[in-house]
N, C-alpha and C positions, 0 to 999 in steps of 0.2 A: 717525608717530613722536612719542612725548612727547618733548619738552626737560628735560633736565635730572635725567631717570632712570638714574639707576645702574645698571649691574648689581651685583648681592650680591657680594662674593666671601670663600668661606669658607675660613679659613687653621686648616692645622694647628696646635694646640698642644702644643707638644714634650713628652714624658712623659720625667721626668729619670729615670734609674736612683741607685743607691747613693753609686756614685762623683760623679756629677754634683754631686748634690743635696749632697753633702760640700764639693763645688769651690767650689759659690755660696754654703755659709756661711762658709767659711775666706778667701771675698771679704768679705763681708759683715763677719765678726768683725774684718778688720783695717780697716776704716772706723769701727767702733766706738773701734775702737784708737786712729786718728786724733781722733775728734772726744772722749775720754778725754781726749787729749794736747792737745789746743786749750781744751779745760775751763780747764786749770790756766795756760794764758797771758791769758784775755782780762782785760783791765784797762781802765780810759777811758783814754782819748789814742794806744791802737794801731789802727794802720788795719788796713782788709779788705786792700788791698795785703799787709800786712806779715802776715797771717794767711794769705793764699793762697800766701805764700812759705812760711811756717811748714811747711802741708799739703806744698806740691810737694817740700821736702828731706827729711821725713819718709816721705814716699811710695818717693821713688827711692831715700834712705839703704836703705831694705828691700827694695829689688829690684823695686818696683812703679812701674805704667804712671796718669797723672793723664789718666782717660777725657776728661775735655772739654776738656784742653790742645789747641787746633789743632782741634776738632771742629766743621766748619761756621765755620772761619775765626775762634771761640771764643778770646778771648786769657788766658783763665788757669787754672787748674786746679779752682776751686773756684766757687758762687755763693753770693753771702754777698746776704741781704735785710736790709738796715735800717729798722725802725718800719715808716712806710705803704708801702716797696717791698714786694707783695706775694709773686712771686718769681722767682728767678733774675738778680738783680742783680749788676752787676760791679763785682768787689773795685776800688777806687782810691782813695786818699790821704786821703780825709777820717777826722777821726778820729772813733773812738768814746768816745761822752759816758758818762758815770752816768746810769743811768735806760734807756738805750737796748736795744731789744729787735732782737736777733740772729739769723736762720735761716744756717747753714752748710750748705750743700749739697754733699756731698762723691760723686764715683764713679772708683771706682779699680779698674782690670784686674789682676788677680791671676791669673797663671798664666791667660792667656787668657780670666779667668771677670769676671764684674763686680759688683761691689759698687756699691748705691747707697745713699746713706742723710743724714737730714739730721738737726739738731736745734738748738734753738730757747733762746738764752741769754741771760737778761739781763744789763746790765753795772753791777756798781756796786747802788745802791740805787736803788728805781722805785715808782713810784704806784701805789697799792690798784686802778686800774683799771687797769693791764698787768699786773699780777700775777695777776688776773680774767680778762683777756683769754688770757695762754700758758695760766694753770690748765685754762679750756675747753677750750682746742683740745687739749692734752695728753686729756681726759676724753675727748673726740671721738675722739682717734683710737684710745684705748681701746673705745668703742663700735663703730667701724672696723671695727677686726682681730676681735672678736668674733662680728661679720656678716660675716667673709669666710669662704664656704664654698666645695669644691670645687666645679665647673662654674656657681657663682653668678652675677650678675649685678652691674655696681658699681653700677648703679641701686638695686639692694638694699643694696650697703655706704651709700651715702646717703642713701636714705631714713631707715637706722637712728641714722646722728649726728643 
């Protein structure tokens, strides 16, 4: 007997019909909606606290479920990364500076469907080298979504950034 030999195991991939495939962008489109709506609040001196409360009243104001709220014992709705936290950090008190670079990481249950979706803000005004740094990784994930093909490979989406 090898140690430490897996067996494979191959999972189906759900093939969405009409209706699905509708359900997961009208997920999708109101997380857009959200992180639209958090556009026009961030300023310096508001915390991630006070941003993930923003997200959760605007979520439930529309009838919608904050997917990481209580998920795996998760205490808040949103993952907000600041500067070197790379990601999934948790929103708490500190505040944001000028200069500071933001990932909001949002996923919200729409009608049982889920939306996930993130994007990456600066605050205030910031140095020609973060401005260099989001400009890339935005061009990146341009190149991304470019290389994602049906039955693909992510090995392929990263070779191609």
């Amino acid at each position: 007997m090898i140690v430490g030999l897996r067996r494979k195991v191959r999972r189906k991939i759900p093939l969405y019909g009409p209706e699905e495939r509708d359900a997961l962008r009208a997920a999708s489109r109101f997380n857009g909606q959200i992180l639209d709506y958090v556009r026009t609040q961030l300023r310096p001196g508001l915390t991630t606290i006070e941003i993930d409360r923003m997200v959760y009243d605007y979520m439930t104001d529309h009838g919608h479920t904050p997917a990481c709220l209580g998920y795996k014992g998760y205490p808040r709705t949103i993952c907000t990364s600041v500067n070197e936290i790379v990601c999934h950090g948790i929103p708490d008190s500190t505040p944001l500076q000028a200069g500071d670079i933001i990932n909001i990481d949002v996923t919200t249950i729409v009608d049982g469907w889920y939306g996930d979706s993130s994007e990456t803000f600066i605050i205030g005004e910031t140095s020609p080298e973060a401005l260099r740094l989001v400009q890339i990784t935005f061009e990146a994930l341009h190149v991304g979504i470019a290389a994602a093909q049906p039955f693909g490979k992510v090995s392929e989406i990263g070779r191609s950034i």
